[in-house]
N, C-alpha and C positions, 0 to 999 in steps of 0.2 A: 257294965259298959263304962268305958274311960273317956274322958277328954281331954285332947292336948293341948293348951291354950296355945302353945309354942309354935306347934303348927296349923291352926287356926289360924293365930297372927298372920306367920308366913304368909299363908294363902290369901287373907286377904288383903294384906301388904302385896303382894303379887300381882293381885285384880288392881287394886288401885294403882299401882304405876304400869300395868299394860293399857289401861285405858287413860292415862295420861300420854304415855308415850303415845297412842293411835290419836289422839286430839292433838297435840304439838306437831307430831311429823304427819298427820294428812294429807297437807300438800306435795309429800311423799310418796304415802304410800296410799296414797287410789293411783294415781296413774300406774305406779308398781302392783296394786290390785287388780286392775284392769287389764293392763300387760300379761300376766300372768296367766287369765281366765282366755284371754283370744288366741294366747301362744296353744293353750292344750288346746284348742277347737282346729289351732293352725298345722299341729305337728304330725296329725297324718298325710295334710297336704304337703307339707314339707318333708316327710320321709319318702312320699311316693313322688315327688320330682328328684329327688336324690338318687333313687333307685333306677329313676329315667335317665343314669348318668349328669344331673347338672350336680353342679358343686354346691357345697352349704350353703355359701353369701348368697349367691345367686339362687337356690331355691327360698331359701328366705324372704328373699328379696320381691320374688315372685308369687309367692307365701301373701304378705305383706300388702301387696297389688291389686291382687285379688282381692285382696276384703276391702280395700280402701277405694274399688273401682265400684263397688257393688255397696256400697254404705254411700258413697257420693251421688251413686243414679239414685237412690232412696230420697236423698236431701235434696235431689236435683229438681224432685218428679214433686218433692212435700213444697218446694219455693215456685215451682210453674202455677201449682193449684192455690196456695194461695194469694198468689198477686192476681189470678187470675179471680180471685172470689175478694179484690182490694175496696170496690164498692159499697159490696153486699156486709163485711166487716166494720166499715163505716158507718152504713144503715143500723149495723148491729148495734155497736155502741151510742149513738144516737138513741135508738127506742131503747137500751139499760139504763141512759142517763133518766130517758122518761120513767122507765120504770121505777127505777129509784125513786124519782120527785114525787109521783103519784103515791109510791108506797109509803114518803114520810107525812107527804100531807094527810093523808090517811089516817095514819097512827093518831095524827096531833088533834083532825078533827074529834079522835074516838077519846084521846086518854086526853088532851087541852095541856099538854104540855107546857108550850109558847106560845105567846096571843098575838096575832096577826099574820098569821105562818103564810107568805105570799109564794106560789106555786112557782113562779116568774121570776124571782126575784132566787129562790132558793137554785134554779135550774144556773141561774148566770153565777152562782156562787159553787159553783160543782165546778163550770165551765174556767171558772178563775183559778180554781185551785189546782186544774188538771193541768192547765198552760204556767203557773205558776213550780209543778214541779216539772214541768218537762226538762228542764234542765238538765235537774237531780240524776231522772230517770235516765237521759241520755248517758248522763257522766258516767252512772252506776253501770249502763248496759256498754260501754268502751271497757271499762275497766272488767268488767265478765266476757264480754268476748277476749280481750287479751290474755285474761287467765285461760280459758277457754282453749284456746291458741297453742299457750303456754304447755297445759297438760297433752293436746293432743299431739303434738311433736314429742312430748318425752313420752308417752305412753307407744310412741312408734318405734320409737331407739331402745326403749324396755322391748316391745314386742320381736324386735331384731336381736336383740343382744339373748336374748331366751332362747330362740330358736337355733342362732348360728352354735351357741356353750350350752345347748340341751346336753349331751352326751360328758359335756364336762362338770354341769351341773350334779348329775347321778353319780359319777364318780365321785363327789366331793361329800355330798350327805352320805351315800354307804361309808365313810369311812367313820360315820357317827354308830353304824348298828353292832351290836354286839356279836365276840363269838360263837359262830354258829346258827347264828339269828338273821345270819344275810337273805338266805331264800326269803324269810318274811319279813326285812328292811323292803327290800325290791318289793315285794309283792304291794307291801301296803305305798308305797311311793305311783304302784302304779295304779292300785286305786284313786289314790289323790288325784292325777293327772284325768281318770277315765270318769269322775263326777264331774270335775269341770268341763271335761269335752262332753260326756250327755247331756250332763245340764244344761250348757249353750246352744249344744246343736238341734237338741226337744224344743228349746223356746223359740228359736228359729223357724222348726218348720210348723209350730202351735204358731206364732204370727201369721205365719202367710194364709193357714187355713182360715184364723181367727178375721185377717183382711179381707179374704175374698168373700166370708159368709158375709160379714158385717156391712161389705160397700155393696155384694145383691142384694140384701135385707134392704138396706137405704136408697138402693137406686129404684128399687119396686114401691118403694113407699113415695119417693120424686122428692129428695134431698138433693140439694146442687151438692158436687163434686163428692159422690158420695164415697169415693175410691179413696180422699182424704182425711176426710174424718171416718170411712172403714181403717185403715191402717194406721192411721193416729191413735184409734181406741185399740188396735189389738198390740200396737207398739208400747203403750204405758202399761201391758198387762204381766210384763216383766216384773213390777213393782208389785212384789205376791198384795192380795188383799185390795189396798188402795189406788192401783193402777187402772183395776177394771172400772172399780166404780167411778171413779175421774174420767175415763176414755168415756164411759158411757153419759156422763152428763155433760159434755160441752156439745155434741149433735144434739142433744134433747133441748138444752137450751138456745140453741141453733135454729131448733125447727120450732119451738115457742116464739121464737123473735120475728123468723122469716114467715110463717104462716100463717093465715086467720085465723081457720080452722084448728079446733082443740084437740080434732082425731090424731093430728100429724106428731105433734109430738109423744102424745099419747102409743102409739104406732110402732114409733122411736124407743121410747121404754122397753114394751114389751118384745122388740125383737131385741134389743140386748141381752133383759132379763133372760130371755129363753135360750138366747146364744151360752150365755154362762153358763144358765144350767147345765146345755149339754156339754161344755168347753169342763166344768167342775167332775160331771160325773162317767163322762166317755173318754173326752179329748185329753186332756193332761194323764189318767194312769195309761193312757193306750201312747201316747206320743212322747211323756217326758219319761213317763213310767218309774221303776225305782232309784233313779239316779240319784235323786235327793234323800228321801226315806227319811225326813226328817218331820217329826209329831208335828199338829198343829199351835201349840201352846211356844215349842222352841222355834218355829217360823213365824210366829207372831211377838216373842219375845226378840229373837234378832233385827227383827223390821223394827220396832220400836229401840230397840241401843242402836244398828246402823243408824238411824235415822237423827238418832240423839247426837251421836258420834260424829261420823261422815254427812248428814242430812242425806240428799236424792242418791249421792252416790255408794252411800250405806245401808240404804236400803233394795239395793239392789245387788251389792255383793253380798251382803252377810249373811244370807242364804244361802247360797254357796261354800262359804268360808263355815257353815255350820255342818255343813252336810263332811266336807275334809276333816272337819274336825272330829265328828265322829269316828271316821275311818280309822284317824291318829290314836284317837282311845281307844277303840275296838282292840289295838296289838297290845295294849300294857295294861295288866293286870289293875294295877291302882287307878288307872283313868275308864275300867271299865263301869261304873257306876255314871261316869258322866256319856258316855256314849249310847246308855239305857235312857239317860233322863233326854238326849237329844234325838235318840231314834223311833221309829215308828212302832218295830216290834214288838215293843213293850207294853205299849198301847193297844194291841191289838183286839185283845177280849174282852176290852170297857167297849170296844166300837161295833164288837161284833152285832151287840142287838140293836146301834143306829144307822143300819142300813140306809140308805138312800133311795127316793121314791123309784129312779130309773132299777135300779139294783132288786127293788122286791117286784118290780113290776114282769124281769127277767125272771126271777124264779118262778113267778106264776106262771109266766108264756111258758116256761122249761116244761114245769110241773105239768098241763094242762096238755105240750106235746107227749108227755111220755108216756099222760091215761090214754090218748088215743091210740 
């Protein structure tokens, strides 16, 4: 065996200025990330109003409308529920502040850190420092809605300009494939385009399912508004890994705070936990299914560089942007070593004997029908 330092170098001279370039131009390229993933979910509505006789602009346009009517009644229905829960939110942080005070004084009585640790005195110094940064916080939260603003207008005019120069887009990259290699230029371009539209349109309809179990779960347990924190939690569950777990603890600490009773949020836990469960071992291979095909090690490695990278909004593309990538390596010979280390198949026969409880419990009911 050989090594080339030459191209070693290269390469990692490579990594190093693509992830530079993706940290400098950011502000870039999520909105052109994001544009990109809603265009492929957008362009068989967009083909199939064209076909209905409307023109490009105008199915785009209408394309465009429609998501942005149906993302708005979402925001519309998340901003009713909580001003309507503006009280109970107040109550909330009121008993954190206590919880807090109670939990230092606590500490200071056991380990005697600080001597005269007054309970009263530390609560109005919580209180000072909270009104002390409000300012800050105001400043900082203007200046993030404005960006905020900022990307959602370009990520619209990205999302427009994709759909309207779709067809001129294809022509432009085929003129990159080689001869004779156009049937699988096209083919794999159309891969690319059909992971981003399963990927989106699986986690779409894994939300609404993931909502409606999660707010009867909580409305039977007698959570207020339980329809918002149900779809608040199956909405962060976009964010593979650390989304569920997030969605699922802010109800838990919710019903810790609102109720006496230690069953409630108690309650709370375990219908998430069991939500997952099933959401891990039924609902995602049956609803997102192989769209992504990407091992767990490269879904947890791009959550962590998105995240490094982009922060929230990295980790929530780059899943995505992994699963394309394989695709891309799948067609060239030299990058097929990377499309093994990012795909699932490879993997397959280290997992075969870590079945899952639901998984052997099926082969038993199989097995058990088939002696009868």
């Amino acid at each position: 065996m050989k090594v080339s330092f030459q191209k070693s170098f290269f390469t990692l001279a490579f990594i190093a200025i693509l992830i530079w370039f993706l940290v400098v131009a950011k502000s870039i390229l999520i909105p052109l990330g994001i544009a990109l993933l809603l265009a492929f979910i957008l362009y068989p509505l967009h083909k199939k109003f064209t076909h209905w006789g409307l023109g490009n602009i105008l199915a785009a346009f209408l394309s465009i409308l429609l998501l942005i009517l149906i993302i708005g009644g979402g925001i519309t229905f998340f901003s009713t529920e909580i001003i309507s829960l503006s009280d109970e939110i107040s109550n909330f942080g009121q008993k954190l502040s206590k919880l807090y005070t109670d939990l230092i004084v606590y500490i200071n009585e056991n380990t005697s850190f600080f001597k005269d640790l007054n309970k009263d005195q530390l609560l109005n110094d919580l209180k000072s420092w909270l009104k002390s940064s409000a300012g800050s916080l105001l400043g900082g939260t203007f200046n993030g809605t404005a960006n905020f603003l900022t990307g959602l207008i370009t990520t619209i005019i990205y999302m427009f300009l994709f759909l309207i120069y779709n067809k001129g887009f294809i022509r432009a990259f085929m003129k990159f494939s080689p001869e004779g290699k156009k049937a699988d230029f096209f083919k794999m371009l159309k891969g690319i385009q059909q992971v981003g539209q399963k990927y989106l349109s699986g986690m779409l309809v894994l939300i609404l399912i993931l909502g409606f179990a999660n707010s009867i779960g909580l409305w039977i347990i007698g959570i207020d508004s339980p329809f918002l924190f149900g779809f608040l939690a199956a909405s962060l569950s976009i964010i593979p890994y650390i989304g569920t777990t997030l969605g699922a603890t802010i109800p838990v600490l919710y019903a810790f705070m609102s109720h006496d009773q230690l069953w409630v949020p108690l309650a709370v836990a375990i219908l998430f936990w069991f939500i997952q469960l099933i959401e891990s071992n039924f609902l995602s291979p049956k609803v997102v299914g192989n769209s992504v095909n990407v091992n767990a090690f490269a879904a947890i490695l791009s959550l962590i560089v998105g995240a490094s990278i982009w922060g929230v909004a990295g980790m929530v593309l780059f899943l995505p942007f992994a699963a394309m990538l394989k695709v891309i390596c799948e067609e060239y010979d030299s990058l097929k070593p990377i499309a093994l280390l990012i795909g699932n198949s490879n993997f397959q026969d280290g997992e075969a004997d870590g079945k899952g409880l639901f998984k052997k419990l099926k082969d038993l009911v199989s097995k058990k029908a088939s002696s009868n």
